[in-house]
MARZASE-612420 format. One record per residue: residue number from 1; residue in one letter; x, y, z of N, C-alpha, C in turn. Coordinates in Angstrom, 3 decimals. Layout:
<sites>
pos,code,n.u,n.v,n.w,ca.u,ca.v,ca.w,c.u,c.v,c.w
NUM,A,X,Y,Z,X,Y,Z,X,Y,Z
...
</sites>
This chain:
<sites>
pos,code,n.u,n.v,n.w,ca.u,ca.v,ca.w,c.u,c.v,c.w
1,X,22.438,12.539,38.077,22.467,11.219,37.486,21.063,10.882,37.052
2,X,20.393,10.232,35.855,19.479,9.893,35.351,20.203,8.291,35.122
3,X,18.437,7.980,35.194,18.492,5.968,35.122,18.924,6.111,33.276
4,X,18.541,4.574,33.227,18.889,4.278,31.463,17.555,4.731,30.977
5,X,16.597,4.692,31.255,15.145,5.055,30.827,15.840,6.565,30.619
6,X,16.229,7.169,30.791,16.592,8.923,30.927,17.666,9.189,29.615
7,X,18.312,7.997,29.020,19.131,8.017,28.295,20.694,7.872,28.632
8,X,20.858,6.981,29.639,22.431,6.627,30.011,22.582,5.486,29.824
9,X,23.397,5.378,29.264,23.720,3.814,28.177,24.858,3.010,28.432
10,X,26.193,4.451,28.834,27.004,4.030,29.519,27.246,2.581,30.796
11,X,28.093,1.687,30.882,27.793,1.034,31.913,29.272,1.416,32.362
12,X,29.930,2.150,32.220,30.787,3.167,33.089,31.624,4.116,32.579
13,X,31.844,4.906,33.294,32.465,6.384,33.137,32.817,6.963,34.164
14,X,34.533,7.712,33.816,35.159,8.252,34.395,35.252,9.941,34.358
15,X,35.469,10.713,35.173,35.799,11.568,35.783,36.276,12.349,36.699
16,X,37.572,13.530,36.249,38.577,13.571,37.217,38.328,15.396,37.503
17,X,38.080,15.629,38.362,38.671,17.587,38.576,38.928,17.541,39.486
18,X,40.388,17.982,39.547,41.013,18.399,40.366,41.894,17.149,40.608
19,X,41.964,16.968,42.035,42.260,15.766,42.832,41.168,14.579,43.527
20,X,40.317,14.762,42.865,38.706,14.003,42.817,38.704,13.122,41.636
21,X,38.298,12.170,41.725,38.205,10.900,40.868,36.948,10.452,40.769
22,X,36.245,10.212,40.140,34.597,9.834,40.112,34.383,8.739,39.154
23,X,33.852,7.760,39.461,33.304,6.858,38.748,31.683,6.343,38.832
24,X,31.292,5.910,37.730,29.709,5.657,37.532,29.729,4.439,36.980
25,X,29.161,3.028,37.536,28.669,2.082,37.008,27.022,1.688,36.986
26,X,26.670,1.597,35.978,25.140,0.870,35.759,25.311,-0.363,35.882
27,X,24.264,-0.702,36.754,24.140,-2.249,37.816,22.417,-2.533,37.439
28,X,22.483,-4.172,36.756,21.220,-4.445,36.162,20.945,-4.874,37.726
29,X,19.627,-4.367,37.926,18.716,-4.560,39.424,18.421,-6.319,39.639
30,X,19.858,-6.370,39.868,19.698,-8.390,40.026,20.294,-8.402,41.397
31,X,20.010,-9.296,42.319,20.813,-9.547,43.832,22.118,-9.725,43.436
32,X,22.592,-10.467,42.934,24.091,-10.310,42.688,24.932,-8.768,42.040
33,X,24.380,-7.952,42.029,24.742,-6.509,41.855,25.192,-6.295,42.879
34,X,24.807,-6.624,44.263,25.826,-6.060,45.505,26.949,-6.626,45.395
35,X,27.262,-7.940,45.261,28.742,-8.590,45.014,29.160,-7.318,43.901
36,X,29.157,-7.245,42.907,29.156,-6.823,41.569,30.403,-5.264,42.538
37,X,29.253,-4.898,43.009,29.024,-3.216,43.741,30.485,-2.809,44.538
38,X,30.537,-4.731,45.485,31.297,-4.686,46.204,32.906,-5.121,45.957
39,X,32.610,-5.519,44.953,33.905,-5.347,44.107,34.600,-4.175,43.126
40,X,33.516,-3.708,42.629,33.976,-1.928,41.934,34.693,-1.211,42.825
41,X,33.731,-1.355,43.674,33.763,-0.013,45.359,35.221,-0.539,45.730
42,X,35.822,-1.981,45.525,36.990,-2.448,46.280,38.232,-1.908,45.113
43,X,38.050,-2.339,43.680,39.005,-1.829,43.063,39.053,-0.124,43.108
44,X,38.522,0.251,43.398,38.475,1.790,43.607,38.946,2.623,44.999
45,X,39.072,1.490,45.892,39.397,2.195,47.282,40.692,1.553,47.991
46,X,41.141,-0.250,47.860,42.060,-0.975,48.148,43.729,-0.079,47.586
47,X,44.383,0.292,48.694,45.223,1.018,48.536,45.229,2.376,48.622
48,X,44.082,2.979,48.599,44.000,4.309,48.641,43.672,4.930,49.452
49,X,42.793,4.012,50.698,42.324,4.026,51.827,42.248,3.526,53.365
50,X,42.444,3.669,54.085,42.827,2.508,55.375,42.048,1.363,55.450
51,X,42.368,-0.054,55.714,41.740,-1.094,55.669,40.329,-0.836,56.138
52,X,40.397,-0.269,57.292,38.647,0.326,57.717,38.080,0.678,57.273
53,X,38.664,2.126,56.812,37.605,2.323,55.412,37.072,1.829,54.703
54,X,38.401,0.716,53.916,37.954,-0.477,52.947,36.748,-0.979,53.400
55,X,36.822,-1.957,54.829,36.078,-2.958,54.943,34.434,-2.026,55.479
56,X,34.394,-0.957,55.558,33.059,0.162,56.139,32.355,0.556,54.205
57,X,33.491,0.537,53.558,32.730,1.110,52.420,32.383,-0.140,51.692
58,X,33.218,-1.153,51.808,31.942,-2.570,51.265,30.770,-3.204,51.871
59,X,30.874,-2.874,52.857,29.765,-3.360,53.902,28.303,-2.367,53.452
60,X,29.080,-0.752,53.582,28.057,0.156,53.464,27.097,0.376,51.775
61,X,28.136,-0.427,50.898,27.876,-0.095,49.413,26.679,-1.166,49.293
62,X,26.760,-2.617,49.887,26.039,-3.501,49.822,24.836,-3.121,50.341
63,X,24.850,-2.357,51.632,23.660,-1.630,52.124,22.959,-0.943,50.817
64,X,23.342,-0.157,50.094,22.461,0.610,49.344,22.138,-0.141,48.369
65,X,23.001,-1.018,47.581,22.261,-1.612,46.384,21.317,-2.646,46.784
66,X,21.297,-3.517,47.825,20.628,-4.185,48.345,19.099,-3.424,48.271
67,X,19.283,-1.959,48.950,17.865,-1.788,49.522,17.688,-1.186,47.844
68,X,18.450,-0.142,46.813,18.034,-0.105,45.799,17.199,-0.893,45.162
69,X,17.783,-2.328,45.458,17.069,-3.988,44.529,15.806,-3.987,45.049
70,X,15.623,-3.712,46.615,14.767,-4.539,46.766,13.269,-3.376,47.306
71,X,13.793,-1.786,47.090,12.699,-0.723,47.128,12.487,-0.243,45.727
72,X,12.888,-0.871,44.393,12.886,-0.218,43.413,12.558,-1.193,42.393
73,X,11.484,-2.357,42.772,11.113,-3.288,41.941,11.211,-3.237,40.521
74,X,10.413,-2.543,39.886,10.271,-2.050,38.688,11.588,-1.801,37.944
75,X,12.714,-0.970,38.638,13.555,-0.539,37.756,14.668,-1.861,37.073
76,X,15.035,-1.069,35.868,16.020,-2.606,35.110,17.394,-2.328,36.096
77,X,17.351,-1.502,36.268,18.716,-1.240,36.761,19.325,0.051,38.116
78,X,20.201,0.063,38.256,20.602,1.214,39.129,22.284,1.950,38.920
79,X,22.600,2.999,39.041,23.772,3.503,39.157,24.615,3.580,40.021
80,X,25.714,3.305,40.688,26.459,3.642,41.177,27.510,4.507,40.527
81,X,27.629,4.864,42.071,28.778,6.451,41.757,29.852,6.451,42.652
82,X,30.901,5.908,42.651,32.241,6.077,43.279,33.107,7.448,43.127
83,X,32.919,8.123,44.573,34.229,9.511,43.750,34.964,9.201,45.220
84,X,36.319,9.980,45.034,37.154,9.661,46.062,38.394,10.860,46.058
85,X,38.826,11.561,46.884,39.886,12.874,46.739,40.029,13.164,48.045
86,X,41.153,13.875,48.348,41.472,14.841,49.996,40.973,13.608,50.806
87,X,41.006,12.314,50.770,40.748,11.251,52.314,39.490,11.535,52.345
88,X,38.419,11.575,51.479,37.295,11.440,51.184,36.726,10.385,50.284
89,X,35.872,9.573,50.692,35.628,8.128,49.776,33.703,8.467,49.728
90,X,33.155,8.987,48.975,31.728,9.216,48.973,31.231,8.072,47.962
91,X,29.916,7.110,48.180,29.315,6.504,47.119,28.280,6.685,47.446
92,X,27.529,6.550,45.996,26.170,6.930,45.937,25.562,5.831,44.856
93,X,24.543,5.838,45.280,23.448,4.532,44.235,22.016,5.506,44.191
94,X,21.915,5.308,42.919,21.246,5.864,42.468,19.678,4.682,41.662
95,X,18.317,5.334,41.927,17.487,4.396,41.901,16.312,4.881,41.392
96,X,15.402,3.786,40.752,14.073,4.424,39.938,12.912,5.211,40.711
97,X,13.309,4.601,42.516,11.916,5.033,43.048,12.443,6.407,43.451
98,X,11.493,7.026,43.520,11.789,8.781,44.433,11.278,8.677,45.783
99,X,10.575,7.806,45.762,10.566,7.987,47.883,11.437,8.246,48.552
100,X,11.600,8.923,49.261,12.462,9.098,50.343,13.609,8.027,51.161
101,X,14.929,7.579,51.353,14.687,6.503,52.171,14.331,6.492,53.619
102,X,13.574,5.644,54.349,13.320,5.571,55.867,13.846,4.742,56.757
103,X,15.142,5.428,57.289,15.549,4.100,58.367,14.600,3.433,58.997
104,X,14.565,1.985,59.530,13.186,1.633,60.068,13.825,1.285,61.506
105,X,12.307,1.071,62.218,12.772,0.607,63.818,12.214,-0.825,63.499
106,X,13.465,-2.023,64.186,13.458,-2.686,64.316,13.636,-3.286,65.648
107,X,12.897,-4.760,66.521,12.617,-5.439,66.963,14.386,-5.973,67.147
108,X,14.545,-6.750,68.244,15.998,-7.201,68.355,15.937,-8.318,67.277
109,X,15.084,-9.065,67.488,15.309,-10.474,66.511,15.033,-10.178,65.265
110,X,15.005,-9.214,64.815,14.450,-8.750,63.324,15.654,-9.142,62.218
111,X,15.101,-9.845,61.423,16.978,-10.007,60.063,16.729,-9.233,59.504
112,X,16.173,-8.288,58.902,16.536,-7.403,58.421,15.719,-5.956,58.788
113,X,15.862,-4.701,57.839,15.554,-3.280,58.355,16.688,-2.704,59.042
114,X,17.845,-3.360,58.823,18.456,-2.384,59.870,19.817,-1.803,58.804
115,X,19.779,-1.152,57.655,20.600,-1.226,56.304,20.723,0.687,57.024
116,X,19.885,1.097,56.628,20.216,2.833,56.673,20.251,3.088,58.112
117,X,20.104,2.375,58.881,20.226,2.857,60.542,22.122,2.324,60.413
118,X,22.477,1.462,59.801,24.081,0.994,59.970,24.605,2.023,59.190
119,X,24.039,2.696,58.114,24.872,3.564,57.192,24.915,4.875,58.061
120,X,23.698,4.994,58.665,23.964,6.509,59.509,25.187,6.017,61.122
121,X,25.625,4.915,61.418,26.279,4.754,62.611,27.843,3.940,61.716
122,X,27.905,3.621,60.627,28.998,4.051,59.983,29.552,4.365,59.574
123,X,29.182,5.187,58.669,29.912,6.243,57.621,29.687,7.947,58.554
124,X,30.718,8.677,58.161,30.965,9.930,58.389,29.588,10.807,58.048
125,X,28.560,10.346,57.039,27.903,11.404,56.678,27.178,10.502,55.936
126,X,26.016,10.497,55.671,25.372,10.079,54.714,23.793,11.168,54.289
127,X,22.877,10.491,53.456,21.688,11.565,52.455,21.679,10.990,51.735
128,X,20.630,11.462,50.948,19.756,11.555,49.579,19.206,12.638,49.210
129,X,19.384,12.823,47.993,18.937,13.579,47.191,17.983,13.129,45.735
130,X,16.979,14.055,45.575,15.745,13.908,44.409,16.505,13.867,43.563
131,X,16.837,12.729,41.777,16.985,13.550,40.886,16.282,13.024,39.578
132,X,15.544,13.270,38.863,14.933,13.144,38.022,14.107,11.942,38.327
133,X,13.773,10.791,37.702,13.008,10.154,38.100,12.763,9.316,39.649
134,X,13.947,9.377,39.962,14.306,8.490,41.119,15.504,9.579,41.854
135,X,15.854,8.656,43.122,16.588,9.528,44.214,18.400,8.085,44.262
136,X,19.214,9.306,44.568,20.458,8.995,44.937,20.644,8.975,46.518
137,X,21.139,7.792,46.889,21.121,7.365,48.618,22.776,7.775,48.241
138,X,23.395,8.333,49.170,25.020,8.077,49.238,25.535,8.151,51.010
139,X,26.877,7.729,50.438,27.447,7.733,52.343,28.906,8.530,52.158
140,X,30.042,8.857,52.869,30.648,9.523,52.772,31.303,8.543,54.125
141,X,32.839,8.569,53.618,34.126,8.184,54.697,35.059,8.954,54.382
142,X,35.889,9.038,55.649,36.882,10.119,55.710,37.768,9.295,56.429
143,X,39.053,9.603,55.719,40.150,8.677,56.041,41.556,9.207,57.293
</sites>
């Protein structure tokens, strides 16, 4: 996946192989993009997935665009990537910065820092990967 600076213009697109379904939306880097996020992620999984799932993959999607928005100042925008097949629900957000992400240690009273420490203790699997200018955070549920 490449940002719009890379030449993706698209603000969504589909793709199917096999029994895998994939979708890509471009999300302008505004706070209301997690609502936005968390509604794609819902028309894409409501019915197809157990309510848990449902309610783990909106919780978890908000996690990434959130920290996308708010570690990736600069960028206009970000990608999301919905694919889903075999009781597998993977999303990924995709972002301008290439740093790494770092779960952080947090303090009990702390409001926030605690986004990729919840994605690694809810979802089945989660990572990142480098790709061109910036890095893709994703999580993975299994139904």
């Amino acid at each position: 996946m490449a940002g719009n600076a890379v030449g993706r213009t698209a603000s969504a697109a589909v793709a199917t192989a096999g029994e895998t379904e994939a979708r890509e939306f471009w999300l302008p880097a505004q706070p209301d993009s997690a609502r936005k996020a968390r509604r794609l992620t819902a028309v894409a999984v409501v019915g197809r997935f157990s309510p848990e799932v449902v309610e783990s993959a909106l919780l978890l999607v908000s996690e990434l665009v959130t920290n996308s928005i708010r570690y990736a100042p600069d960028a206009t925008g970000i990608w999301l990537e919905i694919s889903r097949g075999d009781g597998v629900l993977r999303v990924g957000v995709w972002d301008a910065n290439p740093s790494p992400p770092v779960p952080q240690n947090v303090a009990e009273l702390d409001v926030s820092g605690r986004g990729l420490t919840l994605v690694a203790e809810v979802s089945s699997d989660w990572g990142w990967e480098s790709e061109g200018a910036g890095k893709r955070v994703w999580f993975e549920l299994h139904d």
